[in-house]
C-alpha positions in Angstrom: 59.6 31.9 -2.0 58.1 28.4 -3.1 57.4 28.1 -6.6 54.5 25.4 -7.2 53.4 23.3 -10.8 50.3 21.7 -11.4 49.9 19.6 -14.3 46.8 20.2 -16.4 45.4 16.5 -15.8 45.2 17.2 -12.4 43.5 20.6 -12.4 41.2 18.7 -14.8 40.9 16.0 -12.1 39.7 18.4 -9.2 37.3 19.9 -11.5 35.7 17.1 -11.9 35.6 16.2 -8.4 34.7 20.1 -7.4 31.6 20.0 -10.2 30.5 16.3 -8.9 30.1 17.5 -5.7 28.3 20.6 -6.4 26.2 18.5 -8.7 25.4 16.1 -5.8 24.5 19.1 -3.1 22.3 20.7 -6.1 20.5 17.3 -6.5 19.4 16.5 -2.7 18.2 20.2 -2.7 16.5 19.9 -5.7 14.9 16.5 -5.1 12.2 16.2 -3.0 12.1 13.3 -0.3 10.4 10.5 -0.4 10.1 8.9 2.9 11.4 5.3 3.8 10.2 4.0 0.6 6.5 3.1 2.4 4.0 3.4 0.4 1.4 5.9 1.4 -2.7 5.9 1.3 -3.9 6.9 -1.9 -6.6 9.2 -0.5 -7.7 10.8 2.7 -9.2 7.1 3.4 -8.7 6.8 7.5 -7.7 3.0 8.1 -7.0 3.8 12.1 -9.1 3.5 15.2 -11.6 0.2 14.0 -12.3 -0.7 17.0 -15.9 -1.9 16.0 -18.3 -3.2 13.6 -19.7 0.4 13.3 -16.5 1.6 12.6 -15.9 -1.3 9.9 -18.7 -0.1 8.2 -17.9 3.4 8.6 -14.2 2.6 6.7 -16.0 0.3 4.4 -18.5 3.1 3.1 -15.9 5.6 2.5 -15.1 3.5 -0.6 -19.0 3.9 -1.8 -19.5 0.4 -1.1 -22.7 -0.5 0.7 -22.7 -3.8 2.8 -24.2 -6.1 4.9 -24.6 -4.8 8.6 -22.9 -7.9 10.2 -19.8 -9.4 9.1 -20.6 -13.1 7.1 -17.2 -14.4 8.5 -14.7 -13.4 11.2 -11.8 -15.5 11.0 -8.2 -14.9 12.4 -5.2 -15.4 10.4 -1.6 -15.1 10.3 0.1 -13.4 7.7 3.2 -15.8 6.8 6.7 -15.2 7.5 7.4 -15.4 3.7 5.3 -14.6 1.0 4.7 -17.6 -2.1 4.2 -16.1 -5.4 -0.2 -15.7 -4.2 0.8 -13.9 -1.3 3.7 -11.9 -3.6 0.8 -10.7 -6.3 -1.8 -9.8 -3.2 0.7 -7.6 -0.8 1.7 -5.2 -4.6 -2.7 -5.1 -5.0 -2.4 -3.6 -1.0 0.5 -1.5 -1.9 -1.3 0.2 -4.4 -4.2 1.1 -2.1 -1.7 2.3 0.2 -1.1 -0.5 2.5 2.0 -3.3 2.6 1.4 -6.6 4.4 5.1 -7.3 4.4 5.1 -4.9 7.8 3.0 -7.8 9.1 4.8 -11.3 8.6 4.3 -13.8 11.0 1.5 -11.5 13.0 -2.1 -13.1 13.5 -4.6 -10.5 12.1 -8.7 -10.7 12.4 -10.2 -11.2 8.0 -13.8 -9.6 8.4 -16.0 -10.6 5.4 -18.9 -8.7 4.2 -21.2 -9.1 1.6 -21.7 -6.0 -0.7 -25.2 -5.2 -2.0 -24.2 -2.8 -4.3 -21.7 -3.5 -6.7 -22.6 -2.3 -10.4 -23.0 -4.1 -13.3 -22.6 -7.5 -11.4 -24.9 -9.7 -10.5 -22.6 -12.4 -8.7 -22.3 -12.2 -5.2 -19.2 -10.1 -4.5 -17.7 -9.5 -0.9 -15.1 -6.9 0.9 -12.7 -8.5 3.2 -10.7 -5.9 5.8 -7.6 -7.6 7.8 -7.0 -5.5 10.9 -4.5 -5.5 13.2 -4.6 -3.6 16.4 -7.5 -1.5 15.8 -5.8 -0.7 12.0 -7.1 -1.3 8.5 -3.1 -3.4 7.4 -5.2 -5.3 3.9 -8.2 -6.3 2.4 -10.0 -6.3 -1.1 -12.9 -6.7 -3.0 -13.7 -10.2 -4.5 -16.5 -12.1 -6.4 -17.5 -15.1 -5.2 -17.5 -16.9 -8.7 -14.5 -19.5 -10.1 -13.8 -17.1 -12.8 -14.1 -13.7 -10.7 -12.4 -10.7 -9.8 -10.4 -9.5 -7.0 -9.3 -5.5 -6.2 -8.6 -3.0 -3.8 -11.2 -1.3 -2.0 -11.9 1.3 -4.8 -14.0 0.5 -7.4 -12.1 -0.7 -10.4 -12.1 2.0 -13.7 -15.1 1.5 -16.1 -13.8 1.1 -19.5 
């Protein structure tokens, strides 16, 4: 017959250890998931298959916005390879619509600008810009054209 002791610390000690553990399983059941840390569209907005100026427009309307039925400009760009403090401040305004230019660093990407005929309660000229990248909506905003303007996402901004 073997007799065994345990000193109190230790039973204290795999307590602990026990409880953490059950702790940790209960958590990761508990918690939902959150993906890979992507951020996702803010809507049921479809930012795929723009293969065309029609279909440009088609993305562009879902925001309410009504533009021009040619593109003003159509200009390729790359997306740097590392973002300045600019390119820092644009890429968290596409994150919040749902979209993260950091996927695309160093790819060249097509900038289609329209003009938008009905913005309210401006009377500047204000444009919407989409950056696509194989057939994909990846960025873009809505901007004034004035040296003391705005610049947003694609949904209208709040009224206060």
């Amino acid at each position: 017959m073997f007799v065994y002791s345990i000193r109190s610390a230790t039973i204290k000690f795999i307590s602990a250890i026990a409880l953490s553990i059950a702790v940790l399983f209960a958590l990761i059941a508990l918690i939902p998931t959150y993906g890979d840390g992507e951020t996702q569209p803010v809507s049921d907005i479809s930012y795929t298959k723009i293969y065309e100026n029609s279909d440009r427009l088609a993305f562009i309307s879902q925001f309410g916005w009504e533009v021009a039925e040619e593109p003003l400009e159509t200009v390729e760009v790359t997306v740097p390879e590392t973002f300045d403090t600019v390119y820092l401040g644009y890429n968290e305004m596409q994150k919040e619509q749902g979209l993260n230019l950091a996927k695309y660093k160093g790819k060249t990407v097509t900038r289609y600008t329209y003009k938008v005929t009905n913005y309210p309660d401006y009377e500047g000229t204000v444009y919407v810009s989409l950056l696509i990248y194989k057939n994909k909506v990846v960025g873009g905003d809505v901007c004034s054209a004035d040296v003391n303007g705005f610049v947003h996402g694609f949904e209208a901004p709040e009224k206060t």
